[in-house]
LOVEX-235106 format. One record per residue (C-alpha): x, y, z; residue number from 0. Coordinates in steps of 0.5 Angstrom, whole numbers. Layout:
% LOVEX-235106
<pt xx="X" yy="Y" zz="Z" n="NUM"/>
...
% end
This chain:
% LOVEX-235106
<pt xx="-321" yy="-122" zz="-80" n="0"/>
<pt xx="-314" yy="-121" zz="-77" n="1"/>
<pt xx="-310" yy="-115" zz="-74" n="2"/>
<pt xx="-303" yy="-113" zz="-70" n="3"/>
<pt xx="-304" yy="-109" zz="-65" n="4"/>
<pt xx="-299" yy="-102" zz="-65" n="5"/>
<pt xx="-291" yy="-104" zz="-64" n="6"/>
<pt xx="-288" yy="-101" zz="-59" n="7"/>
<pt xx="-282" yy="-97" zz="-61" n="8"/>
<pt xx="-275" yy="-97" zz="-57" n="9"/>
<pt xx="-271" yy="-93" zz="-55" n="10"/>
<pt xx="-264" yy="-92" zz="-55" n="11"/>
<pt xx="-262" yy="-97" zz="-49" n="12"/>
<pt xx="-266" yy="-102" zz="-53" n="13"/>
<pt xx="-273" yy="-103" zz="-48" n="14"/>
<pt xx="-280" yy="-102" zz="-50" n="15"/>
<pt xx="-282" yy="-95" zz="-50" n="16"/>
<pt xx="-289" yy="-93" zz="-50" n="17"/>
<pt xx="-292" yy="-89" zz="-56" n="18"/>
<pt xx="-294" yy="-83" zz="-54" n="19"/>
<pt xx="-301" yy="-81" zz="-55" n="20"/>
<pt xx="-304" yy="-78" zz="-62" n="21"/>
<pt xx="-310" yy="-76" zz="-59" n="22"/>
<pt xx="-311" yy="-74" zz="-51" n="23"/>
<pt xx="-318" yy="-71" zz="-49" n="24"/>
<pt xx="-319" yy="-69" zz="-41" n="25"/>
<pt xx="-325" yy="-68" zz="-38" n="26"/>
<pt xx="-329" yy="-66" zz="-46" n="27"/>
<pt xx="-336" yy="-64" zz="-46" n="28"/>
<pt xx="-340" yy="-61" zz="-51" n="29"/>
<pt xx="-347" yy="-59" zz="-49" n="30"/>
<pt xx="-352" yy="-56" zz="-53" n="31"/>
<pt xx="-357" yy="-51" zz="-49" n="32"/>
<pt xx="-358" yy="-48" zz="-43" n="33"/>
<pt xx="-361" yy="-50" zz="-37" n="34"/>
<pt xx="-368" yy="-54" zz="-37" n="35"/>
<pt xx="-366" yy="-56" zz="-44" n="36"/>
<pt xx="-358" yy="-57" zz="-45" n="37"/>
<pt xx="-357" yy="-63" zz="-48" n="38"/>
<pt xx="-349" yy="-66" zz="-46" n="39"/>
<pt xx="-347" yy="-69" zz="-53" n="40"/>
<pt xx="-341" yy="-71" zz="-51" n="41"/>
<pt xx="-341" yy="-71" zz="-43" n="42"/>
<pt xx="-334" yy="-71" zz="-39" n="43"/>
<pt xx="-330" yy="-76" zz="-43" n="44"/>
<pt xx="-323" yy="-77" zz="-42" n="45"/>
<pt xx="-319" yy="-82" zz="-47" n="46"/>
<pt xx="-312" yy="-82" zz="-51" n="47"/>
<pt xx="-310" yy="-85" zz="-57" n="48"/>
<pt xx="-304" yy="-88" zz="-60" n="49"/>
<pt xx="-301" yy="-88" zz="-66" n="50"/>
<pt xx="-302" yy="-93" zz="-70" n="51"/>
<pt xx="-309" yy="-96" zz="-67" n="52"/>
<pt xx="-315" yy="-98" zz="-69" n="53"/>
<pt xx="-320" yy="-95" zz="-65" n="54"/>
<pt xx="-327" yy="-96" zz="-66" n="55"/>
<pt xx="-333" yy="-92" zz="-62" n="56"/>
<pt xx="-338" yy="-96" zz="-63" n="57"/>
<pt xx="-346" yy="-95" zz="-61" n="58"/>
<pt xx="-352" yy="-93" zz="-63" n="59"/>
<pt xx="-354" yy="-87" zz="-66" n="60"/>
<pt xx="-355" yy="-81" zz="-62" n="61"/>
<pt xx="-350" yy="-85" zz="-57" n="62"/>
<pt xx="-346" yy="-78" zz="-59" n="63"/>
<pt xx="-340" yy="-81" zz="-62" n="64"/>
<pt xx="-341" yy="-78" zz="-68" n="65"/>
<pt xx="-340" yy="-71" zz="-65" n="66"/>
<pt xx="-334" yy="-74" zz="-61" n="67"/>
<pt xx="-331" yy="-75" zz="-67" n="68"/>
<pt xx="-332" yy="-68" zz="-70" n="69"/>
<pt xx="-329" yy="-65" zz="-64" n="70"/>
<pt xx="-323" yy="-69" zz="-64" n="71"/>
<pt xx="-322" yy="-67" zz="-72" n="72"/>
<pt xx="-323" yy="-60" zz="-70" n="73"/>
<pt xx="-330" yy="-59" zz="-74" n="74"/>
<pt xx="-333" yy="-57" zz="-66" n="75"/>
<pt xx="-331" yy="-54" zz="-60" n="76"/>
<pt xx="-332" yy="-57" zz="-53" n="77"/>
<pt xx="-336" yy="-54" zz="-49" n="78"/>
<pt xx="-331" yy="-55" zz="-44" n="79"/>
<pt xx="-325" yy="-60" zz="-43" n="80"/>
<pt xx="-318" yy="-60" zz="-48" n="81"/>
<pt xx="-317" yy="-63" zz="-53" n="82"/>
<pt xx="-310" yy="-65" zz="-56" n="83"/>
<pt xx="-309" yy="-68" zz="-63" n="84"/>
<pt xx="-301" yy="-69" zz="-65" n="85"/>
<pt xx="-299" yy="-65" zz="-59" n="86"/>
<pt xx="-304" yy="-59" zz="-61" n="87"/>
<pt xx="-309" yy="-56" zz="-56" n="88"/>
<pt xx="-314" yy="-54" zz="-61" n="89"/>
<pt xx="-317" yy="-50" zz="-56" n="90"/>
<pt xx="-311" yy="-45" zz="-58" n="91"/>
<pt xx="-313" yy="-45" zz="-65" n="92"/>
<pt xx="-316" yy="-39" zz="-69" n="93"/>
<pt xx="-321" yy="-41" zz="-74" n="94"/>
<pt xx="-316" yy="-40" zz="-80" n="95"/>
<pt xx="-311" yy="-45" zz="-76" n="96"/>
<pt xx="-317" yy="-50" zz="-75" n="97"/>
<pt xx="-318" yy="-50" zz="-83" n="98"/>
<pt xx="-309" yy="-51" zz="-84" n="99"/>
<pt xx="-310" yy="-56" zz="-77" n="100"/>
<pt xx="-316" yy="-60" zz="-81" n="101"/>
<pt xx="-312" yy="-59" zz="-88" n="102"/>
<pt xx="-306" yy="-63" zz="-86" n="103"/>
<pt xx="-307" yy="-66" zz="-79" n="104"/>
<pt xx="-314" yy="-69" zz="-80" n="105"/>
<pt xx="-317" yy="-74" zz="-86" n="106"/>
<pt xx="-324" yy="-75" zz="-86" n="107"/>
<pt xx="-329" yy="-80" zz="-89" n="108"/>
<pt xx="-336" yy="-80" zz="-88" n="109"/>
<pt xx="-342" yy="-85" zz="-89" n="110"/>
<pt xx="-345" yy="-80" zz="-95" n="111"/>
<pt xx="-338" yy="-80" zz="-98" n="112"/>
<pt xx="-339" yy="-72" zz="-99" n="113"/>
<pt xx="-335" yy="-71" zz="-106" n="114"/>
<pt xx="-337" yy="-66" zz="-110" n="115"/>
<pt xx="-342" yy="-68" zz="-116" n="116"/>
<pt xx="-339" yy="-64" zz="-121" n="117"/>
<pt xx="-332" yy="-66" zz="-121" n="118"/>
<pt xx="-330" yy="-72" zz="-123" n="119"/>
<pt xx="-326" yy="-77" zz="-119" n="120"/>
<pt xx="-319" yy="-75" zz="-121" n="121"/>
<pt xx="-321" yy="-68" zz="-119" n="122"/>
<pt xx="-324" yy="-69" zz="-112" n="123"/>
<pt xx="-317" yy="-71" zz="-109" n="124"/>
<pt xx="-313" yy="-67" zz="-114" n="125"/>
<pt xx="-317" yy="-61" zz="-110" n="126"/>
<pt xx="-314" yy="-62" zz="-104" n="127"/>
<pt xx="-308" yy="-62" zz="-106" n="128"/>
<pt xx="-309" yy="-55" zz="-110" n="129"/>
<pt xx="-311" yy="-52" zz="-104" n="130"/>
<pt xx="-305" yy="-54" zz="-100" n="131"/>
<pt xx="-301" yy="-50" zz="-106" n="132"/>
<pt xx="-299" yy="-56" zz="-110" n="133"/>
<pt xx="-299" yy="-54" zz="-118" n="134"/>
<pt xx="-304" yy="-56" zz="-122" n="135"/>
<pt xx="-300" yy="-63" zz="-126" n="136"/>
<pt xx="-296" yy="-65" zz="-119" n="137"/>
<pt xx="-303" yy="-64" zz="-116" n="138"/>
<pt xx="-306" yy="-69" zz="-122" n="139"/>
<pt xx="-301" yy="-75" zz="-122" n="140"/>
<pt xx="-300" yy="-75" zz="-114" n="141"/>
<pt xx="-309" yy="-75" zz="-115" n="142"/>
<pt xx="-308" yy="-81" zz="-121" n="143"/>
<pt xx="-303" yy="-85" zz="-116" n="144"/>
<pt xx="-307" yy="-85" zz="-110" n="145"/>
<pt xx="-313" yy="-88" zz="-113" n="146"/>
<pt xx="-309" yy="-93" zz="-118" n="147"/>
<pt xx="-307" yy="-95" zz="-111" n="148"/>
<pt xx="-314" yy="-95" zz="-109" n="149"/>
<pt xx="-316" yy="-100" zz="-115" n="150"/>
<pt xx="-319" yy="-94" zz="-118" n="151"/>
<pt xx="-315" yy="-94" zz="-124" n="152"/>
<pt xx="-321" yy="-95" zz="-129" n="153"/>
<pt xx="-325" yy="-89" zz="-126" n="154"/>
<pt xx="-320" yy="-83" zz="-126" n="155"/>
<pt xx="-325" yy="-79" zz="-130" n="156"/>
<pt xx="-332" yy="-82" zz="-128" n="157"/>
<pt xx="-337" yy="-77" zz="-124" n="158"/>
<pt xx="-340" yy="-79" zz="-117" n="159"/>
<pt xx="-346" yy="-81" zz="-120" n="160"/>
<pt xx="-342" yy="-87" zz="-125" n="161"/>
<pt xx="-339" yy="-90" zz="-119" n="162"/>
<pt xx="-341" yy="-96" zz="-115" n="163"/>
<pt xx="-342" yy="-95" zz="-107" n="164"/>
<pt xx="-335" yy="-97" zz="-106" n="165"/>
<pt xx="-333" yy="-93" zz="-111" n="166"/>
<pt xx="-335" yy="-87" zz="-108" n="167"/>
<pt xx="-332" yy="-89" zz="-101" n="168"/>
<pt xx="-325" yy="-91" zz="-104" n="169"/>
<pt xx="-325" yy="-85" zz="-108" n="170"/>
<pt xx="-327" yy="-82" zz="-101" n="171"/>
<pt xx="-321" yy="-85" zz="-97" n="172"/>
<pt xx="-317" yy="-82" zz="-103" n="173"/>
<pt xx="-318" yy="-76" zz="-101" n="174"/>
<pt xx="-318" yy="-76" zz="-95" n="175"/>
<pt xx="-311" yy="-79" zz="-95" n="176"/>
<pt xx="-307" yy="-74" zz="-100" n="177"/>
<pt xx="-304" yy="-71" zz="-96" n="178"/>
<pt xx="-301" yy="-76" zz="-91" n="179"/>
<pt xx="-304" yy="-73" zz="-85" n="180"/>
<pt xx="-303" yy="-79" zz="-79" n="181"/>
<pt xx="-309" yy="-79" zz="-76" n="182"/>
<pt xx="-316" yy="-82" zz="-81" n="183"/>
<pt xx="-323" yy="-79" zz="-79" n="184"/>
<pt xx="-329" yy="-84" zz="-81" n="185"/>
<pt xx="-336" yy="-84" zz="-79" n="186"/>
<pt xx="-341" yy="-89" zz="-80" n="187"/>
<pt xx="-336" yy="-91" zz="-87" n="188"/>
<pt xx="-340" yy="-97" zz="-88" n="189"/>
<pt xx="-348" yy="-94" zz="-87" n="190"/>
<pt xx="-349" yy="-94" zz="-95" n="191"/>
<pt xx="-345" yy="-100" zz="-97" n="192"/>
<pt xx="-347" yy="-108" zz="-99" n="193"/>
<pt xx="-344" yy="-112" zz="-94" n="194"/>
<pt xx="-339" yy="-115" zz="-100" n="195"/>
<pt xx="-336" yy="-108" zz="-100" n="196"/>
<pt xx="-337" yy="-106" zz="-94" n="197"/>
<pt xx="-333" yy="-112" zz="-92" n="198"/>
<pt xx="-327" yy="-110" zz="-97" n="199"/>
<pt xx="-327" yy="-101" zz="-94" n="200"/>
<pt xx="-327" yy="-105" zz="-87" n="201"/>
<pt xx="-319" yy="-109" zz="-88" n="202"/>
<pt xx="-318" yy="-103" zz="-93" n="203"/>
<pt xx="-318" yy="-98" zz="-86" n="204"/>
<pt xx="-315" yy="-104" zz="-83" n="205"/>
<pt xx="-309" yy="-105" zz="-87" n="206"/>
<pt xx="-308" yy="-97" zz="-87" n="207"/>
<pt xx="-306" yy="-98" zz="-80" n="208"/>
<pt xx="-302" yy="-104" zz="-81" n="209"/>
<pt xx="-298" yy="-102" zz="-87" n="210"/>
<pt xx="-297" yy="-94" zz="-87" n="211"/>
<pt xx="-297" yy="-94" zz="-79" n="212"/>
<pt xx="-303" yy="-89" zz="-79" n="213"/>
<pt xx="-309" yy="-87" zz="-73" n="214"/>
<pt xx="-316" yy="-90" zz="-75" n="215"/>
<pt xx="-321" yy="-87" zz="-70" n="216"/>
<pt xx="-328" yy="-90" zz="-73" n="217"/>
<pt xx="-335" yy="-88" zz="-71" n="218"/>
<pt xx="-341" yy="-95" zz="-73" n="219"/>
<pt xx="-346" yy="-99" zz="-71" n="220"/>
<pt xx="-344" yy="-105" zz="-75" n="221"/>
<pt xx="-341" yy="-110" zz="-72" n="222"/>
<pt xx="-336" yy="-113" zz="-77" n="223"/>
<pt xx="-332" yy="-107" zz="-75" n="224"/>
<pt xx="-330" yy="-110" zz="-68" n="225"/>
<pt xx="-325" yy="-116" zz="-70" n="226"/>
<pt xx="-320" yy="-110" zz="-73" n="227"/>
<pt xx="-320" yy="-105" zz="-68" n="228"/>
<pt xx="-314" yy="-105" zz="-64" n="229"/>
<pt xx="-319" yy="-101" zz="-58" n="230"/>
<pt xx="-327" yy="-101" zz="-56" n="231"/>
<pt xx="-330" yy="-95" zz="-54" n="232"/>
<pt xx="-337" yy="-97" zz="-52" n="233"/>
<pt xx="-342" yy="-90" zz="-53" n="234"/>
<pt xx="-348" yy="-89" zz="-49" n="235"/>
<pt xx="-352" yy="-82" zz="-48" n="236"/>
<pt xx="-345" yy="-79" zz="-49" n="237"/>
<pt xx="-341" yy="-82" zz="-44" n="238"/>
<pt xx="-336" yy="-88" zz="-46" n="239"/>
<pt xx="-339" yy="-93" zz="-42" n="240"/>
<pt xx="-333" yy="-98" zz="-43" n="241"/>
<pt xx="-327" yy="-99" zz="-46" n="242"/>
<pt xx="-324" yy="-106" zz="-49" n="243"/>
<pt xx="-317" yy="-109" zz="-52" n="244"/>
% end
């Protein structure tokens, strides 16, 4: 599997310019307890992210990836450190102005899928835009087009429980995508998946990056993640142990 690495934008005197980052953690820890019994999830991590990279946090379970991850889309709040997504310290943000910063900054995917079992496929991506104030037709064809985008044309009207693995997980990334937010969120997006299908979510997240310009940051163990990332980050014991072009 192929991928590009970012282009560099240019500026007005024709040289390269480096892309400023999407994603800017200093110093981040997340410690659950106290004292005798604290457990450092996420212990002093420092990194940026660019737009348009491919980054995969890659490590075992309990390496503390997953909560690195939470904390970069706002769904935790670092112990201690910064965290700066498109230009936004979220250390500054109210908890309503999390939910707006998480509604159209942050996609997120899960390996679990999390759509909501009583609405139908269609109705799972049609929410998220009723919740950022579209009506409910211009709601319901942005919905159909994004997920006849996602060959799921034939599904529109299928509950969860009538779709395939990967079905559920396109229907996921869908939603996650409504409102065009640049930076994509998948945790473990493969876990639950053949290896068939797995291998098609794989370049679906990578042609997102390729095509739409987008941030992809994805938490897994698989292997077959590591030919498409732009940038590796090797997890350990909450640290990042190391990091690979």
């Amino acid at each position: 599997m192929m991928f590009r690495q970012p282009q560099q934008s240019r500026g007005a005197s024709g040289q390269q310019t480096v892309p400023s980052p999407l994603v800017e953690l200093t110093e981040v820890s997340k410690v659950y307890g106290r004292e005798e019994t604290a457990v450092r999830a996420v212990d002093r991590v420092t990194l940026t992210v660019s737009s348009g990279e491919f980054v995969l946090f890659f490590g075992p379970s309990g390496s503390g990836k997953t909560t690195l991850l939470s904390l970069i889309g706002g769904l935790l709040r670092p112990t201690h450190g910064t965290i700066r997504v498109a230009g936004i310290d979220l250390s500054r943000l109210s908890a309503p102005e999390l939910s707006r910063f998480r509604l159209h900054t942050v996609g997120f995917v899960f390996q679990s899928f999390q759509l909501l079992s009583a609405l139908t496929a269609r109705e799972n991506v049609e929410l998220v835009f009723r919740l950022a104030g579209y009506r409910a037709h211009a709601a319901r064809q942005r919905a159909e087009a994004l997920l006849v985008r996602f060959g799921l044309h034939h599904r529109l009207t299928h509950l969860p429980t009538d779709l395939s693995g990967g079905e559920q997980q396109r229907v996921a990334i869908a939603r996650a995508l409504a409102l065009s937010p640049p930076l994509l969120i998948a945790d473990e997006p493969t876990a639950h998946l053949d290896s068939a299908t797995a291998e098609e979510i794989i370049l679906l997240l990578r042609r997102l990056v390729d095509d739409d310009g987008r941030t992809v940051l994805v938490a897994s163990h698989d292997q077959r993640l590591v030919p498409v990332a732009s940038r590796l980050f090797r997890c350990q014991d909450g640290r990042i142990t190391a990091s690979e072009l």
